[in-house]
N, C-alpha and C positions, 0 to 999 in steps of 0.2 A: 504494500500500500504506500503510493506517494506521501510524503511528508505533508504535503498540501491536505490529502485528502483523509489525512488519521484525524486533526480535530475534530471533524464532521461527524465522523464514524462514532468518536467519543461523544460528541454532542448527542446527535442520535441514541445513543442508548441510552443515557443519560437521561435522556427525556422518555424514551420506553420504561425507566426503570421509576420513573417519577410519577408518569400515568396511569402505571401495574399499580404501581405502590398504593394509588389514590381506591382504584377499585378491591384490593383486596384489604383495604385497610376494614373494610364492616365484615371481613371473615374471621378477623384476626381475634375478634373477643369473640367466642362459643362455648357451648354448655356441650360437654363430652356426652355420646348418644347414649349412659347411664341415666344421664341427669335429665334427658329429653321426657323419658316417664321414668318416672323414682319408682324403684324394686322390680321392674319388668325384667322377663327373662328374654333372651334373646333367639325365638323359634324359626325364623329362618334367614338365614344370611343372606349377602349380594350373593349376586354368579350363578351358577348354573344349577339346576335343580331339576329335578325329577318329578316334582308335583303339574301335574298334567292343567291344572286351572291358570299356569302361569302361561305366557308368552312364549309361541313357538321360534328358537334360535336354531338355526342351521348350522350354527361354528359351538354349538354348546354339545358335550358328546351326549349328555345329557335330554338334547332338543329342546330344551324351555331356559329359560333366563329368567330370575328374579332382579327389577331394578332398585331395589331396597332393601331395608333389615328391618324385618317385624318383630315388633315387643307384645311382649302379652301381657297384660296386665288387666284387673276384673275392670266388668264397664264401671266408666265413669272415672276415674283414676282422671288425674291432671299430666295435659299435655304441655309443654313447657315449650317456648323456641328455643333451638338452637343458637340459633344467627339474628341479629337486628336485620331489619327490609321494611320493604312493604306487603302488605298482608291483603288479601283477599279470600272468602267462603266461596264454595260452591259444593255445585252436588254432579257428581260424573256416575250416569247410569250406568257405564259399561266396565264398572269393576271396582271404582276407586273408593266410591257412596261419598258423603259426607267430606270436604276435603279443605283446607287452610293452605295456600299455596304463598311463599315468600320470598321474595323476588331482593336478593340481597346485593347485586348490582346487575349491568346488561347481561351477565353471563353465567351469573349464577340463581335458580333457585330450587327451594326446598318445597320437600309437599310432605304433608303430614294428611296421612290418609285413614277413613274408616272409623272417622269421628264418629262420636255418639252425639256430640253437641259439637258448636263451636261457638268459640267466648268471643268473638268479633264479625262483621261481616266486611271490613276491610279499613284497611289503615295504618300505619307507621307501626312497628313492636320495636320493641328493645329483647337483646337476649335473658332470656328467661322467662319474660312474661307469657300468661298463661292462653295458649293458643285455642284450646278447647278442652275435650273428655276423650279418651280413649273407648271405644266403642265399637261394631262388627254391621256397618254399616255396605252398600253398595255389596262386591263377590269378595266376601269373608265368609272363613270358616270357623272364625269365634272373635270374642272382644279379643281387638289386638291395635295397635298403631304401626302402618308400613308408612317409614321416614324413607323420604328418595331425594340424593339430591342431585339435581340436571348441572351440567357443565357446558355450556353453549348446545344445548338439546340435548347430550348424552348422558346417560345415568353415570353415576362415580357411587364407589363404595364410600356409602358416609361414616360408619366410622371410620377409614383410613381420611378422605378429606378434612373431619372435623380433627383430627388428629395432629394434621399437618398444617391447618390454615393455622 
């Protein structure tokens, strides 16, 4: 690289690392996926799974993909955020039921699925506050909360991202 053209290059990422910094800065304070629902146990992991109500994946040897990690815990239990965002309810007929979606910058959000209630119908949270009730709404096979969180539309293992943000 010309001598000429190394400041730019410096500049440039500098300024990538400046603008990164600014969107991941609302991941940076999170509540570990224990804390998401207090005493839950953790019944099925991210990745590939063998439960046939999940998602058929083609590269899973398995055939199905789970895009979250579900806690089981009795209905009504409090759902906690994770991550500060913006918060929106809604209801997804086709599997999700009952859902708190939180949009923690352009590229990242969370969805907290399978509410039994939810404690907002849309608005700013802070982490921690109480997003809804864990519940067995929409294609659930018992009270439980599937946390998922999207990475520019792709699932990520939340507990390895919360981990890592």
């Amino acid at each position: 690289m010309s001598a000429f053209l190394r400041p730019l290059a410096i500049a440039a990422a500098v300024a990538m690392l400046w603008t990164g910094a600014a969107s991941r800065a609302a991941a940076t304070s999170h509540l570990p996926v224990s804390a998401v629902v207090r005493g839950a146990v953790i019944t099925q992991a991210f990745g590939c799974s063998s439960l046939v109500l999940e998602p058929f994946d083609p590269y899973c040897p398995t055939r199905y993909f789970h895009s979250g990690v579900d806690l089981a815990a009795p209905e009504g239990t409090t759902v906690y955020a994770a991550t500060a965002g913006h918060a929106v309810a809604g209801y997804d007929e086709k599997g999700a039921g009952l859902f708190v979606s939180v949009t923690v910058d352009p590229h990242v959000r969370v969805l907290y699925c399978h509410l039994h209630r939810a404690a907002l119908a849309a608005g700013d949270v802070s982490t921690g506050d109480v997003i809804g009730e864990v519940g067995s709404s929409g294609l659930a096979t018992g009270a439980h909360l599937h946390l998922e969180i999207d990475v520019d539309g792709r699932a990520v293992d939340p507990e390895r991202w919360l981990a890592a943000s």
